[in-house]
C-alpha positions in Angstrom: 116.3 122.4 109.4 114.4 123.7 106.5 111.0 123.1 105.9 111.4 119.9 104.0 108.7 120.2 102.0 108.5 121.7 98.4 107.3 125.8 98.1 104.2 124.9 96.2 102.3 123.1 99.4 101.2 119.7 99.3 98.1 118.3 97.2 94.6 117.8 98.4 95.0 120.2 101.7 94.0 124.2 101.1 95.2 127.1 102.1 94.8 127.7 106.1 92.7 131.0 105.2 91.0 133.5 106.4 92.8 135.7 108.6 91.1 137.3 111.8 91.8 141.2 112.1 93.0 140.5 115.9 95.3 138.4 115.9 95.9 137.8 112.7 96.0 134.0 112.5 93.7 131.9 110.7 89.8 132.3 112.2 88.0 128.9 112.3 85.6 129.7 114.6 83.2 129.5 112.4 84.0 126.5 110.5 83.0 122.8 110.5 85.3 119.8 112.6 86.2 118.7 108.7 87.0 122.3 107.4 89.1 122.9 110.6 91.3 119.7 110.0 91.7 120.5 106.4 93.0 124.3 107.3 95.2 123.0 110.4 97.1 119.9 108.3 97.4 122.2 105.7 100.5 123.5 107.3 101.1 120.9 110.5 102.4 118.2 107.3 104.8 121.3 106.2 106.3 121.8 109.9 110.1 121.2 110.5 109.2 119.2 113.3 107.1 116.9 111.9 109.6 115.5 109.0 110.0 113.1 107.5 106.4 111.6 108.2 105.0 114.8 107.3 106.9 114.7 103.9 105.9 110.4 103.6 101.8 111.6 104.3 101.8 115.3 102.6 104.4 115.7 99.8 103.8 115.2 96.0 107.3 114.0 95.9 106.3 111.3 98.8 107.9 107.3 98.1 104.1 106.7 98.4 103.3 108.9 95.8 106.5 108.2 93.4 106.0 104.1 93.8 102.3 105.2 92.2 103.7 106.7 89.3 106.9 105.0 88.9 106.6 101.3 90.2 109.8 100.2 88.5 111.8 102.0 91.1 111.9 100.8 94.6 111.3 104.3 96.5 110.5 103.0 99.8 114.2 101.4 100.3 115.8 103.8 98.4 114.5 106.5 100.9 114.8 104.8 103.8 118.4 104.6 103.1 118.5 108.5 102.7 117.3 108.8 106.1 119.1 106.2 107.6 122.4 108.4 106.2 120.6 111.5 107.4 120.7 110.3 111.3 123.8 108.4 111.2 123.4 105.2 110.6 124.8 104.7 107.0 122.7 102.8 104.4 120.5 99.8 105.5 122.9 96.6 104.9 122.3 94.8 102.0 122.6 91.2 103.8 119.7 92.6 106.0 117.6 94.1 103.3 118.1 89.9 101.8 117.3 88.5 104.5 114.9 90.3 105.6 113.1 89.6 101.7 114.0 86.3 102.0 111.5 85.8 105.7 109.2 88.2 104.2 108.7 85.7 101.0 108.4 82.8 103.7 105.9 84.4 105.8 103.4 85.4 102.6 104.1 81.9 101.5 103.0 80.6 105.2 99.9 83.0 105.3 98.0 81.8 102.3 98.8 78.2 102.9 97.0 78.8 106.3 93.9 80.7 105.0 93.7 78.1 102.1 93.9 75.5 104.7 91.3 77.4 106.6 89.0 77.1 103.8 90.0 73.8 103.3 88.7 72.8 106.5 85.5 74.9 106.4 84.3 73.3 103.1 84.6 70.2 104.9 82.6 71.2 107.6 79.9 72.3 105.6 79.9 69.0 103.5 79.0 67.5 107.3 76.9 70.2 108.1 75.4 70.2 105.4 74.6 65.5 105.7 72.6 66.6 109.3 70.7 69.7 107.8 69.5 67.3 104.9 68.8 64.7 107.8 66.7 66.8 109.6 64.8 68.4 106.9 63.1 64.8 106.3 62.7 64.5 110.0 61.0 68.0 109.7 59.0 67.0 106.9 58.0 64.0 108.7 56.9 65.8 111.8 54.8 68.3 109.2 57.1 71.2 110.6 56.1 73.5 108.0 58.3 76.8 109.7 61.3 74.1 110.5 61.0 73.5 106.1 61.2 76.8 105.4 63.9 77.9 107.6 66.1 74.7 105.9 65.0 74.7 102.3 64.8 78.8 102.5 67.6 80.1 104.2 69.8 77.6 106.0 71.2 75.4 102.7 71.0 78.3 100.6 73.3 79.6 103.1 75.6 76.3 103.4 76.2 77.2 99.4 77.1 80.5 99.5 78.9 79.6 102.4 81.2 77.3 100.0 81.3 79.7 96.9 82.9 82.5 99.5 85.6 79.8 101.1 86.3 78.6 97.6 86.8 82.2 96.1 88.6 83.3 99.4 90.9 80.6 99.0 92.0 81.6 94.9 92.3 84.9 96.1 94.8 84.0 98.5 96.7 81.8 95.8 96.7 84.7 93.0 97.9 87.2 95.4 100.9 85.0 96.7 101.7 84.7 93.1 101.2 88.4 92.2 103.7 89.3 95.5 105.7 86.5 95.7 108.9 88.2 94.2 108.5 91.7 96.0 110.6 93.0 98.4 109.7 93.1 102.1 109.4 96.7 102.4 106.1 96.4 99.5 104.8 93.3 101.6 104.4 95.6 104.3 101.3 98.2 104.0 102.0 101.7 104.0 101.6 102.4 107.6 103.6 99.2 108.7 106.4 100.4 106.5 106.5 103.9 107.9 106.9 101.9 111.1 109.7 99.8 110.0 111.4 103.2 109.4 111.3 103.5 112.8 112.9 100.1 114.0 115.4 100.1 111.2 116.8 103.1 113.3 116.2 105.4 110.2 113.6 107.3 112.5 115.0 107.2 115.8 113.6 109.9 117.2 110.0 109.2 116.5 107.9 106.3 118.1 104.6 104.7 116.5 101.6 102.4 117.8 99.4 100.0 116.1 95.8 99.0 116.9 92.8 98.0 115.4 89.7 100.4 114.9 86.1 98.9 113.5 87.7 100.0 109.9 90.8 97.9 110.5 94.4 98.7 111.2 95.6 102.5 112.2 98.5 103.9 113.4 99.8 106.1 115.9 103.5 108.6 115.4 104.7 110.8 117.6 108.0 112.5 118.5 109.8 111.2 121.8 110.2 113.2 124.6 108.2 116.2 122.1 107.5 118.6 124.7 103.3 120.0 124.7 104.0 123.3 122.8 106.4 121.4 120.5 103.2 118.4 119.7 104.0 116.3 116.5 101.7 113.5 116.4 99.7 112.0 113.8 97.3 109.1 113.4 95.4 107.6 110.5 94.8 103.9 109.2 95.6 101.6 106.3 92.2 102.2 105.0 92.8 105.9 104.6 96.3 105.1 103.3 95.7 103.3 100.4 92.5 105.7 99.6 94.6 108.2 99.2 98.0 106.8 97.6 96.5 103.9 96.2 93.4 104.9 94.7 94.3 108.9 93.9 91.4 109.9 96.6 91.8 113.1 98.3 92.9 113.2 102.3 88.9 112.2 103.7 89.3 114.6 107.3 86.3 113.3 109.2 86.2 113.5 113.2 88.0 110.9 114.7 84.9 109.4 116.6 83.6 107.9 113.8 86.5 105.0 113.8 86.1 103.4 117.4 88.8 100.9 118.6 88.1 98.1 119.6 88.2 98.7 123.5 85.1 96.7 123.2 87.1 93.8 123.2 87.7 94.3 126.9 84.3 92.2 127.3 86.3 88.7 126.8 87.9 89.2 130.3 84.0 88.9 131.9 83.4 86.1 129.5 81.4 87.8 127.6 81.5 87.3 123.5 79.3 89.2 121.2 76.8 86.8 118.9 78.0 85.2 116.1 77.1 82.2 113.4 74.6 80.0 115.0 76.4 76.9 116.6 75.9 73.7 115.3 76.5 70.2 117.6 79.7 68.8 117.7 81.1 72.0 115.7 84.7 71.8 115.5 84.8 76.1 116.2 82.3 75.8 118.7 85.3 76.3 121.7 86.9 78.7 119.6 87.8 82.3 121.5 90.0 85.0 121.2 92.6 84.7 123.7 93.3 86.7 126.7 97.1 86.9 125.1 95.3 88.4 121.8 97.6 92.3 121.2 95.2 95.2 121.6 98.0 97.4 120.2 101.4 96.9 120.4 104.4 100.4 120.3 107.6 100.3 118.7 110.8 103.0 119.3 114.2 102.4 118.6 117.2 103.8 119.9 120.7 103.7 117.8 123.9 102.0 119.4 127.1 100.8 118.6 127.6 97.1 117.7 131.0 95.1 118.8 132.3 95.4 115.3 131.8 99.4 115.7 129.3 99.8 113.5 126.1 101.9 114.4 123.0 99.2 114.3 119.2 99.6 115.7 118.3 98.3 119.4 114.4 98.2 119.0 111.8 97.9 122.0 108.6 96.5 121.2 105.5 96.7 123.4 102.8 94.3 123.4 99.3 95.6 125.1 97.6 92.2 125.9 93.5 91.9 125.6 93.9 91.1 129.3 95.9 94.3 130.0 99.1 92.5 130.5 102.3 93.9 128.9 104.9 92.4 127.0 107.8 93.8 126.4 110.4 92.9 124.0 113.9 94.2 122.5 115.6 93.1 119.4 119.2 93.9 119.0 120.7 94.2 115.3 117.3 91.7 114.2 114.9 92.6 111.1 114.6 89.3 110.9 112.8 89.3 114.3 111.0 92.6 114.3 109.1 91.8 111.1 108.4 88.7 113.2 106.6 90.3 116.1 105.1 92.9 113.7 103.1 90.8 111.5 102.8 88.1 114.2 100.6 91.5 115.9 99.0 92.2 112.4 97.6 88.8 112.6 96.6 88.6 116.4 94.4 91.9 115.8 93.1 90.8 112.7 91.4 87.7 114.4 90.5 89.3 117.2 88.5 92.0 114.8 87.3 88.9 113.3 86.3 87.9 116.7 85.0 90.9 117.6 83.0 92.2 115.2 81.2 89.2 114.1 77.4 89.3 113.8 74.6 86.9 112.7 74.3 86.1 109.0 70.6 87.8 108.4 69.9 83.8 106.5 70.7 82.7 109.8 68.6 85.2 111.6 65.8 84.7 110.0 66.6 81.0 110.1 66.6 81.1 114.3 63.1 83.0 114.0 61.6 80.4 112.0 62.7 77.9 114.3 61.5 79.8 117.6 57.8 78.7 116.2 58.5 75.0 116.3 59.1 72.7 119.1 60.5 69.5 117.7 63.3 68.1 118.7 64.1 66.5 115.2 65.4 70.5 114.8 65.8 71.8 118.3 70.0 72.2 118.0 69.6 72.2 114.1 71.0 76.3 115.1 
């Protein structure tokens, strides 16, 4: 196959540069871990083997790059389609593509009526919370507990309002966005590295395979050719976060090492028990038993193979792979189903995004300071005010 991608290089990535005398390829011994990405993408995105997600991440005539500058043209179906005609499949069905809209529309509908409801619920809790912290403030003021005051009138009801103005702002948010999206297709629900995924189980990609997993930035993703022998390597991973920094806000490719974005392996922890600190409990807290469950998805794979459907047709047989937080697997196929696979994907977007809710939560500093201010009394009128 030709190289796929247009003579004038791709933007943001220089020239591999300079050229040892010896051997005549590109010397980096002396360059930084960033330089050294920058030289080596600048021609792994052009390689054969790596299209078409070499073309999606490196081209200037990329759907991610076109939707940018032409939004009125839905380029992420319309070249999904050319791919799925490139490996045999034929055009994605149009009853699919509606259907498939049709669950997506249902699902955003389903997700910000559960955060709203979520912050619903927490402004009520506060409201209660917020009865006992005024209730024990006079006890503390009775008792002459001038740190327990403090900590109250100083950090803990200022904290209660802010509290509320961030559920109540979190909660319009959800409301505009559902109205800003609810008429877009389900390929634009889908962030840019979920999409390139659907390519994948939508048998337009089948000979590439991806994984998804969360890092302390958020949601990244692994593709790689199957069955790529070691000499032949085309891999690639990056997040959403460095997705829509680049083809969303115009920002050059950012090539740092990849240390710098942990996963969360840390989470590994809940099967001692263990649960790093968060918000102070307060009694009879209705999220005091809350815990990410051992069921939570770590990351979860997806490949797809192409077969032939009892009406003759050629359709997508996908296998998804679930890695548990207690190292369980879960595997699951899905025949001929969009429906379904959009399902399990964003059913795993979810499961990761609470348990990197869960994971990375940390005391409030109000709160902190709060606790410390406490530590010097000893009444009970505010011993499990925190």
């Amino acid at each position: 196959m030709a190289d796929p991608l247009p003579s004038e290089g791709t933007p943001d990535l220089p020239s591999a540069g300079p050229i040892c005398d010896t051997c005549k390829k590109p010397d980096l011994s002396n360059v930084t871990w960033e330089d050294g990405a920058k030289n080596f993408f600048s021609t792994y995105f052009a390689a054969p083997r790596m299209w078409p997600i070499g073309y999606i991440l490196g081209s200037p005539y990329s759907p991610f790059r076109a939707e940018r500058d032409m939004p009125s043209t839905n380029w992420r179906n319309a070249f999904e389609d050319l791919l799925a005609l490139e490996n045999g499949r034929g055009m994605i069905p149009e009853q699919d593509r509606k259907a498939e809209d049709e669950h997506a529309v249902r699902a955003l509908f389903d997700s910000a009526s559960y955060f709203i409801t979520r912050c619903n619920r927490s402004l009520d809790d506060n409201k209660r919370r917020e009865a006992e912290t005024r209730l024990r403030l006079q006890q503390a003021e009775e008792h002459r507990e001038k740190h327990a005051v403090q900590a109250i009138t100083e950090y803990l009801l200022p904290w209660l309002e802010s509290d509320n103005q961030r559920h109540i702002a979190h909660a319009r948010e959800e409301k505009a966005s559902f109205d800003a999206l609810k008429d877009w297709p389900a390929s634009h629900l889908r962030m840019r590295g979920q999409w390139i995924t659907s390519l994948i189980s939508s048998g337009a990609l089948p000979g590439w395979k991806s994984r998804m997993y969360s890092t302390t930035l958020g949601q990244a993703m692994d593709y790689s050719k199957r069955n790529s022998p070691p000499d032949l390597d085309a891999s690639f991973t990056i997040s959403e976060l460095e997705l829509q920094q680049v083809f969303g806000e115009g920002h050059p490719y950012d090539f740092r090492d990849p240390l710098e974005f942990p996963t969360l392996a840390d989470a590994m922890v809940l099967l001692h028990g263990e649960r790093p600190p968060t918000y102070p409990e307060i009694p009879n807290d209705p999220f005091k038993k809350f815990r990410p469950s051992h069921s939570s998805i770590l990351h979860q794979s997806t490949e797809c193979d192409l077969i032939k459907m009892p009406d003759g047709s050629i359709g997508p047989k996908v296998k998804i792979l679930n890695t548990l937080v207690d190292g369980d697997p879960e595997a699951k196929e899905f025949v001929h189903n969009p429906v379904g696979v959009f399902e399990e994907t964003k059913g795993a977007e979810l499961s990761m995004m609470m348990l990197r809710t869960a994971i990375g939560g940390t005391f409030d500093p109000q709160l902190k300071r709060a606790e410390e201010l406490l530590s010097r009394d000893d009444s009970q009128a505010v011993s499990n005010l925190i």
